[in-house]
C-alpha positions in Angstrom: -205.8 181.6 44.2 -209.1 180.7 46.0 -211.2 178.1 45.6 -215.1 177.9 45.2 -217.7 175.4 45.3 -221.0 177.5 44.1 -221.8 180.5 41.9 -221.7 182.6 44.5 -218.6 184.5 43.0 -219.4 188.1 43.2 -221.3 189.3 39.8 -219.7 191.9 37.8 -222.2 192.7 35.2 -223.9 189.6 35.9 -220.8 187.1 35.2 -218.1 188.4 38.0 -215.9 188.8 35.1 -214.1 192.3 34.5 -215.1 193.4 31.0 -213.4 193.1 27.9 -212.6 194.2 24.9 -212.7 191.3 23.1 -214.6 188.1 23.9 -213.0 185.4 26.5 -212.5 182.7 23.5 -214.3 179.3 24.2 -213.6 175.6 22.9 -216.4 173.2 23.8 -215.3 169.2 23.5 -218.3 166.9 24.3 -219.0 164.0 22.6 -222.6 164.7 22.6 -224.2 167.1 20.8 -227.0 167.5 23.1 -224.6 169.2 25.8 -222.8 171.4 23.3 -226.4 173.0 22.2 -227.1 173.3 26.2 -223.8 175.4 26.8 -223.9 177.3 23.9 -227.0 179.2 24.3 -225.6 179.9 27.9 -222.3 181.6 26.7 -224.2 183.8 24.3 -226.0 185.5 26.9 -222.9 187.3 27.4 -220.7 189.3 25.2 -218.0 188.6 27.2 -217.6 184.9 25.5 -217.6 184.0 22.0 -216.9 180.4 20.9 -214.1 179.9 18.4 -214.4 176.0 18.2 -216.2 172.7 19.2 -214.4 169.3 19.4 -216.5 165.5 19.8 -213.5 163.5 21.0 -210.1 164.2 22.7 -208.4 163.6 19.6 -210.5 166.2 17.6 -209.7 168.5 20.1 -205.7 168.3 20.0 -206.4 168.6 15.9 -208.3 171.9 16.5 -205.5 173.2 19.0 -203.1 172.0 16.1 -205.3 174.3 13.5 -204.3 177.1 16.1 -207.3 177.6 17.3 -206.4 178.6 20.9 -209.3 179.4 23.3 -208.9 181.2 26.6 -210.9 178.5 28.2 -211.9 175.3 27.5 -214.8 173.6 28.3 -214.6 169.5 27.6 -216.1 166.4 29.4 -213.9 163.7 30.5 -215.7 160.8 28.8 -214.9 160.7 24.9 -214.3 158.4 22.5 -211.2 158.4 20.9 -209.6 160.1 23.6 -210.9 160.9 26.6 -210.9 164.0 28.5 -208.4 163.1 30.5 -205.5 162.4 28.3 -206.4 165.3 26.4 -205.8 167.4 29.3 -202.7 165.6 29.6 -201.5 166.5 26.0 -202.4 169.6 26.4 -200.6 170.4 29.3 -197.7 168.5 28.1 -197.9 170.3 24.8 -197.4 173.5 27.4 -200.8 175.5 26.6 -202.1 177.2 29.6 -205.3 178.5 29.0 -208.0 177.3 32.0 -209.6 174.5 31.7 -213.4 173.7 32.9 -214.3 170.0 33.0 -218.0 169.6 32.3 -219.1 166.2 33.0 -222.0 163.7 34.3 -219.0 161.9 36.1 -220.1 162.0 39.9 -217.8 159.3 41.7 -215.7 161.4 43.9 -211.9 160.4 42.3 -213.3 162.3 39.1 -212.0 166.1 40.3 -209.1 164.9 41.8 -208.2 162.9 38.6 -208.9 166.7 36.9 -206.9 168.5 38.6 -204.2 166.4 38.4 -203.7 166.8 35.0 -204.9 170.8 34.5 -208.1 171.1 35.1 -209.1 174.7 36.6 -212.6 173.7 37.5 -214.7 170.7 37.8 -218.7 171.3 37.4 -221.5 168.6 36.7 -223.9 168.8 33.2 -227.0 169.0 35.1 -226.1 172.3 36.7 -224.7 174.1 33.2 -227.8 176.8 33.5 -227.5 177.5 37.1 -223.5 177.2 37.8 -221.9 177.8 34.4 -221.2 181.6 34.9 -220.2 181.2 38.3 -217.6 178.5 37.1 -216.3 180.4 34.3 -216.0 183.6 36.1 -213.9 181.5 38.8 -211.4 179.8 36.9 -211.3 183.5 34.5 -209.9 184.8 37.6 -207.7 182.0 39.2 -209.6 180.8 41.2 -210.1 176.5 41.1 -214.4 175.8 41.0 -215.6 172.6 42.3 -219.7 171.9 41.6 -221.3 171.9 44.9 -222.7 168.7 44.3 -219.3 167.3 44.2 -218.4 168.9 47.3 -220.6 167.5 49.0 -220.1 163.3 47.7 -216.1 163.5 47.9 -214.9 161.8 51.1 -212.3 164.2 53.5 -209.7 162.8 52.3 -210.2 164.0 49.0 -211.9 167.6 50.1 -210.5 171.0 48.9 -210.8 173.0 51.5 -212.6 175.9 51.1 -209.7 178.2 52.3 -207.1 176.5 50.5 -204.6 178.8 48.8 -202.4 178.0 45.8 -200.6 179.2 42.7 -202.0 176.4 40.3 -204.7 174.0 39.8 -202.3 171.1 40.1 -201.7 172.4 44.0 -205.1 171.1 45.3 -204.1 167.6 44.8 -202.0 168.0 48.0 -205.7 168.5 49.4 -207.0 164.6 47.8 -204.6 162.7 50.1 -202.6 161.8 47.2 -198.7 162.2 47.0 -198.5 162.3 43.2 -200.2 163.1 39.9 -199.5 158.4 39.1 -201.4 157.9 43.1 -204.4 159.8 41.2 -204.3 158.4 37.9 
């Protein structure tokens, strides 16, 4: 697995994803409407994504995974109420579902990806680039390969840098890259 931090990823009729037969399936989870209306429009400039569900807390999230509706990737910020983003993540890996998971957030501080990852995320991109690095990020983590926003590159201290080489088999191998012995150091 390789790791990028722009949408750079090499464009395969204009996502750099392979094309489907069926849709990529897509959960949204955002407290705020607002957001969910700015990605949505996004996705549907592709046939390659069709969203099967939308979820405005953590905990309405692990009722729609309940409902079985499963997505191929989800797409949630890590600020809820309820439950936040980040304890759903842990459910959900806990509750074993493996489908990627994109963090979409306005959370900037530099622990915030590393905190992600931790727990499952596959990528970690901010809401003010959704139009410009959305496709990129989704086409990343669709093919295994961990997305950090560049803007978040660029504010995390090198203790806490992926390296741009790095190499792993899952998401939760970049937090050897934070400086962090364990998931519990993170969180």
């Amino acid at each position: 697995m390789r790791i990028v931090s722009d949408s750079s990823f090499p464009e395969y009729e204009g996502w750099g994803i392979p094309p489907m037969t069926e849709a990529y399936r897509i959960v949204l989870a955002d407290d705020h409407s607002i957001i969910r209306n700015e990605v949505r429009p996004v996705l549907e400039l592709s046939p390659n994504f069709q969203i099967i569900g939308e979820a405005c807390d953590g905990q309405d999230l692990l009722r729609l995974l309940g409902l079985g509706v499963i997505p191929d990737v989800l797409i949630t910020d890590l600020i809820m109420p309820q439950m936040s983003g980040i304890e759903a993540l842990q459910n959900i890996r806990k509750m074993g579902f493996e489908f990627k998971i994109l963090v979409l957030t306005m959370r900037n501080e530099p622990d915030f990806p590393c905190r992600s990852f931790a727990v499952g995320a596959n990528g970690y991109m901010l809401k003010d680039a959704v139009a410009k690095e959305l496709p990129g990020a989704l086409a990343a983590v669709l093919a295994d390969i961990v997305y950090l926003s560049p803007a978040m590159r660029k504010r995390m201290p090198d203790c806490c840098r992926v390296p741009q080489s790095a190499v792993s088999n899952s998401s939760s191998a970049v937090i050897a890259h934070c400086g962090k012995s364990s998931i519990q150091d993170i969180l």
